[in-house]
C-alpha positions as CSV (number, residue, x, y, z in Angstrom):
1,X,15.5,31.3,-30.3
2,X,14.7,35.0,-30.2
3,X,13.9,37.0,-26.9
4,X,10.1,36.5,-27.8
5,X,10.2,33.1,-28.6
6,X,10.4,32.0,-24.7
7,X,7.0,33.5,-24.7
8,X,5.6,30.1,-26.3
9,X,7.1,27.9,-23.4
10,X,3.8,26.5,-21.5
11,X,5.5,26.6,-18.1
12,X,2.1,25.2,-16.6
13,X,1.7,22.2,-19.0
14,X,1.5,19.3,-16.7
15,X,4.8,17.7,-19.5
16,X,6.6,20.9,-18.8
17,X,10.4,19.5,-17.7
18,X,12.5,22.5,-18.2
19,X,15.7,20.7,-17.9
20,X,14.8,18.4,-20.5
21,X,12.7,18.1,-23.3
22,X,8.9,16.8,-22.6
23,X,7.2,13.9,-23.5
24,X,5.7,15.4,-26.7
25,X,8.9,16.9,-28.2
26,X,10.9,14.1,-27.5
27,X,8.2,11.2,-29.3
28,X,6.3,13.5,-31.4
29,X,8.4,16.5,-31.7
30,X,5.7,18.7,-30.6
31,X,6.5,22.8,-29.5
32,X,4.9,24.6,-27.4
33,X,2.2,27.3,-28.6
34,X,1.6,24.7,-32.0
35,X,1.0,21.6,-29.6
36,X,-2.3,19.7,-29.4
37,X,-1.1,18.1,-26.1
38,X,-1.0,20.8,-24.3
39,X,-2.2,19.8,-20.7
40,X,-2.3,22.8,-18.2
41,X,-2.0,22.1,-14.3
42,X,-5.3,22.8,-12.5
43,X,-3.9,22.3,-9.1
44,X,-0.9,21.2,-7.5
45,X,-1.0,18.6,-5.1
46,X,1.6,17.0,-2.7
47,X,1.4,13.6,-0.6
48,X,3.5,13.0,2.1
49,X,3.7,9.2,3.0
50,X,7.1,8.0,3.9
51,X,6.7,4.2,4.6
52,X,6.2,1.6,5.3
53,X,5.5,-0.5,2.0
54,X,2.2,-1.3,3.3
55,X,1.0,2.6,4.3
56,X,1.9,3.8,1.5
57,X,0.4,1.1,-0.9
58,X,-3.0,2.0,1.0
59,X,-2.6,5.7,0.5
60,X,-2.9,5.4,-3.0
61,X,-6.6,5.9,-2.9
62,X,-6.0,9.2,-2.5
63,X,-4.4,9.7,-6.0
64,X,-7.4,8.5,-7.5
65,X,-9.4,10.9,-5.8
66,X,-7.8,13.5,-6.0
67,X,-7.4,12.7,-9.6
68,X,-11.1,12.7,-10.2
69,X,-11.9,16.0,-7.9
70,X,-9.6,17.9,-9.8
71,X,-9.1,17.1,-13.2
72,X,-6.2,18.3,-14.8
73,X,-3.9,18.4,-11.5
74,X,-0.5,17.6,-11.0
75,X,0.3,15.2,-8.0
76,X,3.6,14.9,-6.8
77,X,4.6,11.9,-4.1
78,X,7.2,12.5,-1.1
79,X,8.1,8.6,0.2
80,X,11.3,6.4,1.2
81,X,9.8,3.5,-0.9
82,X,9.7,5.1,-4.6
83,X,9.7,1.4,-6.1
84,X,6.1,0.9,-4.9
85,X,4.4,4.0,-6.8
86,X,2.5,3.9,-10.1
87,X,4.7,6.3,-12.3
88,X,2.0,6.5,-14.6
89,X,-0.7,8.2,-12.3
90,X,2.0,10.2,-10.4
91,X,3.5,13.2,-11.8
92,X,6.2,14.0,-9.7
93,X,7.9,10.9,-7.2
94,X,10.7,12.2,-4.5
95,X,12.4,10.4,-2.4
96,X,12.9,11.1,0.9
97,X,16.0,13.1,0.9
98,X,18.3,16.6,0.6
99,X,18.0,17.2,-3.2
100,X,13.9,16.4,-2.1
101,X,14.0,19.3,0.0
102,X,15.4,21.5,-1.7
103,X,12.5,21.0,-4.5
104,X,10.2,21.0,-2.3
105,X,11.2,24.5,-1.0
106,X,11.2,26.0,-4.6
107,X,7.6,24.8,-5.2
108,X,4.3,25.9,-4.2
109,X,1.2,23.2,-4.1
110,X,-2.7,24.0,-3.7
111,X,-3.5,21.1,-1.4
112,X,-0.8,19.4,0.8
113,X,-0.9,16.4,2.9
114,X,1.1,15.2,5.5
115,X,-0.3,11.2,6.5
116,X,2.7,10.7,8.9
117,X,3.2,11.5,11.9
118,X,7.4,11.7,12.5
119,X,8.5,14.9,13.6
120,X,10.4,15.6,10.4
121,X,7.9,15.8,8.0
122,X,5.8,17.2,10.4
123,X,7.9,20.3,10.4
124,X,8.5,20.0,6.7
125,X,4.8,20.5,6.3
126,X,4.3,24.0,8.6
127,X,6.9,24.9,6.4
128,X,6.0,24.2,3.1
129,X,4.3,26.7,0.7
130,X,0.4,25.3,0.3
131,X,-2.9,27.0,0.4
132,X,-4.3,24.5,2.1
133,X,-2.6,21.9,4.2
134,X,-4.2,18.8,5.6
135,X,-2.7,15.9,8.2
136,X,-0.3,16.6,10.6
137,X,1.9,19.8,11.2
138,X,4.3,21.2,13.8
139,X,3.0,23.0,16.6
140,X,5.0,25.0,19.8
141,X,7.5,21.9,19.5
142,X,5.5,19.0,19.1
143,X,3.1,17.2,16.3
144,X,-0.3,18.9,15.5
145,X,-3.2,18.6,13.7
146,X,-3.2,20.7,10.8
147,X,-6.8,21.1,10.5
148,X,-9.5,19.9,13.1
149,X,-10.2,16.7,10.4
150,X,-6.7,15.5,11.3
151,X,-7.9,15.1,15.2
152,X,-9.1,11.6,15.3
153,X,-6.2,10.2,13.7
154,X,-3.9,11.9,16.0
155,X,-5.8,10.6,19.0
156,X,-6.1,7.0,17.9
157,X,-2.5,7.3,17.2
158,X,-1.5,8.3,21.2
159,X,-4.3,6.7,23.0
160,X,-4.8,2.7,22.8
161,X,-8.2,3.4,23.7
162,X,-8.9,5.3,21.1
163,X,-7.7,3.3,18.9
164,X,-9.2,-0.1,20.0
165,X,-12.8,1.8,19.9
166,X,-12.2,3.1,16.6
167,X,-14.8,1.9,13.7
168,X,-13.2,3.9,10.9
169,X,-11.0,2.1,8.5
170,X,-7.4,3.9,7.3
171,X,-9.1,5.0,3.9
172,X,-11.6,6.2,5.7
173,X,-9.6,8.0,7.9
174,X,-6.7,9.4,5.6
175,X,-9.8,11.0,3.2
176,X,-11.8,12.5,6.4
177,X,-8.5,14.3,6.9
178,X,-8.3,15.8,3.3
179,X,-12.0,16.5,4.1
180,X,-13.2,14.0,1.6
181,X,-15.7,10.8,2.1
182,X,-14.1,7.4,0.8
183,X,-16.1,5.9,-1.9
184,X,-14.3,2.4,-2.5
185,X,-11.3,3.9,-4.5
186,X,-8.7,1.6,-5.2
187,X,-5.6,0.9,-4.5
188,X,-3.0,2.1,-7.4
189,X,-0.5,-1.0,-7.7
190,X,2.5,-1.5,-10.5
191,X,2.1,-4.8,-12.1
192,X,5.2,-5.3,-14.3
193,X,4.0,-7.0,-17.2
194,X,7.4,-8.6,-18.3
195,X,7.4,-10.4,-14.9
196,X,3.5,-11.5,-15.2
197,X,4.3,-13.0,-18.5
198,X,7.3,-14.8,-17.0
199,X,5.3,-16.3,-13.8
200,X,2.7,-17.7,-16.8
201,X,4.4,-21.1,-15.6
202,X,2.7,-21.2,-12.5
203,X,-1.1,-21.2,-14.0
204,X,0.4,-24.2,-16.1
205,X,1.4,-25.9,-13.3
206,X,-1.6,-25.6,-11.5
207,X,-4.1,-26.2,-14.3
208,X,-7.4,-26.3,-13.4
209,X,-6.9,-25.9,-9.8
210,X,-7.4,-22.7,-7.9
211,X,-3.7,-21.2,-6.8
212,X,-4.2,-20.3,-3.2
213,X,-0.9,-18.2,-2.1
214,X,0.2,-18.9,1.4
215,X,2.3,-16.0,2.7
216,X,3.7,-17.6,5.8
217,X,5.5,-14.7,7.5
218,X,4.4,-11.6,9.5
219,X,7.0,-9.2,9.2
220,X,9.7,-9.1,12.4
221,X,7.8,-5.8,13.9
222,X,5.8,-7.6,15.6
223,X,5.5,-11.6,16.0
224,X,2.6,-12.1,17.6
225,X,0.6,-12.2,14.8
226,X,3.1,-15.1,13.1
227,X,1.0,-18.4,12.3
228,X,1.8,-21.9,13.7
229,X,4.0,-23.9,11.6
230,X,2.3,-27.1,12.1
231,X,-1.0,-24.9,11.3
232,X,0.1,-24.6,7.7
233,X,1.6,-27.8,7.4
234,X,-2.2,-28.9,8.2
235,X,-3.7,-26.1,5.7
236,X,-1.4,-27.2,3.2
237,X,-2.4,-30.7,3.2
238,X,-6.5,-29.9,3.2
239,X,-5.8,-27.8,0.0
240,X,-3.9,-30.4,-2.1
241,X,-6.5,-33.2,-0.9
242,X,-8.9,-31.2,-2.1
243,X,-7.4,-30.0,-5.4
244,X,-6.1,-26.6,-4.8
245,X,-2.6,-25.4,-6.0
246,X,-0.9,-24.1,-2.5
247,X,2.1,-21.6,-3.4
248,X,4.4,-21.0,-0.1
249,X,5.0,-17.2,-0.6
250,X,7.1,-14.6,0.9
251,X,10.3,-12.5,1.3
252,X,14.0,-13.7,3.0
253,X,12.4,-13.7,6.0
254,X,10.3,-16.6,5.5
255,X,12.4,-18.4,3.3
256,X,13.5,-20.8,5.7
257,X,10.3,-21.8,7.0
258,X,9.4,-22.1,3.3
259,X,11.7,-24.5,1.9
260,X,10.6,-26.3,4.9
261,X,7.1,-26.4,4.6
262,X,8.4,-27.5,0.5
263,X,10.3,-30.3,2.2
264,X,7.2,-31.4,4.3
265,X,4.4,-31.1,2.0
266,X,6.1,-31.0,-1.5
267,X,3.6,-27.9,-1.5
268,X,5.2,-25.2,-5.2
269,X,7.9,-22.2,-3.5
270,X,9.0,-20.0,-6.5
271,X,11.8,-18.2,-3.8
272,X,12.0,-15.1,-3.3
273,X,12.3,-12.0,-5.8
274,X,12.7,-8.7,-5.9
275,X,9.5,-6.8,-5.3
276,X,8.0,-6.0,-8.7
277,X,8.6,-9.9,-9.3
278,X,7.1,-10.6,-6.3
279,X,3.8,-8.7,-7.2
280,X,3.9,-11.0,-10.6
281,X,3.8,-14.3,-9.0
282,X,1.0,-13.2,-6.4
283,X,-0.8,-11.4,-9.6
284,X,-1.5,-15.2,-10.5
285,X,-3.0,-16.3,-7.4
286,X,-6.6,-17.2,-7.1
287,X,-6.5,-16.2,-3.3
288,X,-4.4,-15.1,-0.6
289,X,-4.3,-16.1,2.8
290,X,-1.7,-14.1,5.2
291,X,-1.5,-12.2,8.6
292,X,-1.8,-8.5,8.4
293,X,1.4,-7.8,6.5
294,X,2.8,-6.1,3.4
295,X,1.3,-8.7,1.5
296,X,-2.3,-7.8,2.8
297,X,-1.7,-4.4,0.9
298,X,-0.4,-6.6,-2.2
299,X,-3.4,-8.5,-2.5
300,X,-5.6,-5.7,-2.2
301,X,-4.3,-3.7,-4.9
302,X,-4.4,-6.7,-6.8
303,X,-8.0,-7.2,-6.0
304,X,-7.6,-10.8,-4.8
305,X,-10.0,-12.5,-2.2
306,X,-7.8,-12.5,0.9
307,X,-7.8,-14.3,3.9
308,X,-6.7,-12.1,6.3
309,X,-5.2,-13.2,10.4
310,X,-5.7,-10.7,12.8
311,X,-5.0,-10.7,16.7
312,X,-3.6,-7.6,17.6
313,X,-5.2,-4.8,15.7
314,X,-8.7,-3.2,15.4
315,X,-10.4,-5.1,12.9
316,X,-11.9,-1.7,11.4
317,X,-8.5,-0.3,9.7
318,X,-9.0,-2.9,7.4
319,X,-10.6,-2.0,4.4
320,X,-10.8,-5.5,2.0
321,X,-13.2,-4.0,-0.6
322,X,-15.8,-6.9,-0.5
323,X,-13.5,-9.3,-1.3
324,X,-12.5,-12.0,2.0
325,X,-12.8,-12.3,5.6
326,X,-11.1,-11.6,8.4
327,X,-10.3,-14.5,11.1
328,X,-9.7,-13.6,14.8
329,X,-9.2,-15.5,17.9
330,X,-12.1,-16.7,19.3
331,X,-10.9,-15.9,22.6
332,X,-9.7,-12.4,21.9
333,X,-6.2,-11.1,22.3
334,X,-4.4,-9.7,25.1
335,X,-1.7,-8.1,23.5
336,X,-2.6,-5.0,21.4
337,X,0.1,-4.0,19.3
338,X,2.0,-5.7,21.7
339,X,5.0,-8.2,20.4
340,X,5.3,-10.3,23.5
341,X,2.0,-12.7,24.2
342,X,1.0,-12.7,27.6
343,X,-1.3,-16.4,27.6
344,X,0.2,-19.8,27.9
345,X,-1.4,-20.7,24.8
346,X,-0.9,-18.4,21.8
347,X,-4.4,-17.0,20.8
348,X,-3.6,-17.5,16.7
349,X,-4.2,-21.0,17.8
350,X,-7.9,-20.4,18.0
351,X,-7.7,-19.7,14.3
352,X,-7.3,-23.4,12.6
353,X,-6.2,-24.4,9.8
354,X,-9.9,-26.0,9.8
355,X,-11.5,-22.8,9.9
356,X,-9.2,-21.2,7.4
357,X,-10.2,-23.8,4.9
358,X,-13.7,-22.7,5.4
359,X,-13.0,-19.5,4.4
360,X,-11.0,-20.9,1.3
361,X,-14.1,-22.6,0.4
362,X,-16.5,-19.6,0.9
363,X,-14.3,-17.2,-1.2
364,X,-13.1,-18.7,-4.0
């Protein structure tokens, strides 16, 4: 290639590589300056959200935002959880580590947003090169708020009673700190299609009954929000009387107390799967019912009615999209964000597997 030549290289094309050959060249053998796919960068976007799963699943409303703001722009996605992002709407995914940094410093971005709070990527973002930077930053040794939007997540984060008078849910909160109003975007969620087509099996097991996915775990963070065993035994029982397909779901953590529950009510657990397999076998679900959890996130992005437990959390973070309820102790709960219940009898009790049936019945 002659001196002039490099002249045709579209450095701003959004399939621009540089170390390797783009998208077009390599299926259709396109060259710049004679290429009809030609997709220039309108503006340059980064999200930080580290983890968990969960958080960063219901950050992905941002993406389609962003997406529709500012069409044309390239997005690229700092996280520790990789698996869980759709390569297809994100340009650019890094993980959360030295070779990331060093990118990072070699880039400049329009818009940048920090959604975590760690002191790390706090400092990472005062740092970075960004026109405008949104979330939290670094400040005379201790986390910030980059711009005044970021303050009421940064208060409900350090103050309890912020946070339990809060009536804002995350979206709403993540997009009033990019100084954006939610509008019901929705979650972005891979669905592997290989593993959908393989999981097939469980709609011809159930036949014409509704699936109802039971994910019978909370996570080990905190276990006050775990349900009683004899609860779903109970639950279990009301669903195959009344001719719904109960599927025991989640992870090694509840695998245990699954293949017990199987044992006890011969009620269908598949096992447990990686996590793009795992997304399959809940894609086939009619409904979910689960404590707040990774799974609540799942179903969400799936766009399942849920059934959603919650004791120790402000009921407004939760943003369900029209689709389910949220059950609560009748009695309250003593223990916000706490682990350790302070009652003699465990206030998830007030939520029976009676009532939960209700709620079956009302949403599906």
């Amino acid at each position: 290639m002659a001196q002039n030549e490099f002249e045709i290289i579209k450095y701003d094309c959004r399939f621009f590589k540089g170390s390797v050959p783009c998208t077009p060249n390599k299926l259709y053998s396109k060259i710049c300056g004679d290429c009809d796919l030609y997709s220039p960068i309108s503006t340059r976007i980064l999200i930080i959200k580290l983890g968990a799963l969960g958080d960063v699943i219901r950050s992905t409303p941002l993406v389609v935002y962003f997406k529709n703001t500012y069409p044309g722009c390239h997005i690229t996605w700092l996280t520790m959880t990789p698996e869980i992002l759709l390569v297809d709407e994100i340009d650019v995914i890094l993980p959360f580590n030295l070779q990331s940094m060093i990118y990072l410093d070699g880039h400049e971005y329009d818009i940048a947003v920090n959604l975590d709070k760690e002191a790390e990527v706090c400092i990472l973002l005062e740092k970075l090169k960004a026109k405008l930077k949104f979330g939290f930053n670094w400040n005379n040794n201790h986390i910030d708020a980059a711009t005044p939007a970021s303050t009421h997540k940064l208060l409900t984060g350090i103050f309890d009673s912020y946070s339990k008078n809060n009536k804002k849910s995350y979206q709403e909160e993540i997009f009033e700190i990019c100084q954006a109003k939610f509008s019901n975007e929705p979650y972005l969620l891979p669905l592997d299609k290989k593993y959908f087509n393989k999981w097939e099996m469980l709609r011809i097991e159930a036949g014409v009954r509704k699936i109802i996915g039971l994910n019978t775990g909370c996570g080990k963070r905190w276990q006050t929000r775990l349900w009683s065993f004899d609860y779903w035994v109970e639950l279990i029982n009301l669903l195959k009387s009344n001719n719904f397909f109960p599927v025991l779901l989640g992870g090694p953590d509840e695998d245990e107390t699954n293949k017990k529950l199987n044992s006890i009510t011969s009620s269908y657990y598949p096992g447990t799967y990686s996590l793009s397999e795992f997304i399959a076998i809940v894609a086939h679900c009619d409904l979910i019912v689960t404590a707040v959890s990774m799974m609540m996130h799942i179903a969400i992005g799936l766009q399942k009615p849920l059934i959603l437990f919650n004791n120790i959390f402000n009921k407004n973070e939760f943003e369900l999209y029209g689709r389910g309820v949220i059950l609560e102790p009748s009695t309250g709960c003593d223990c916000y964000y706490g682990n350790n219940c302070v009652r003699d009898r465990h206030c998830m009790l007030d939520i029976t597997p009676e009532m939960t049936y209700k709620a079956i019945m009302d949403n599906t």
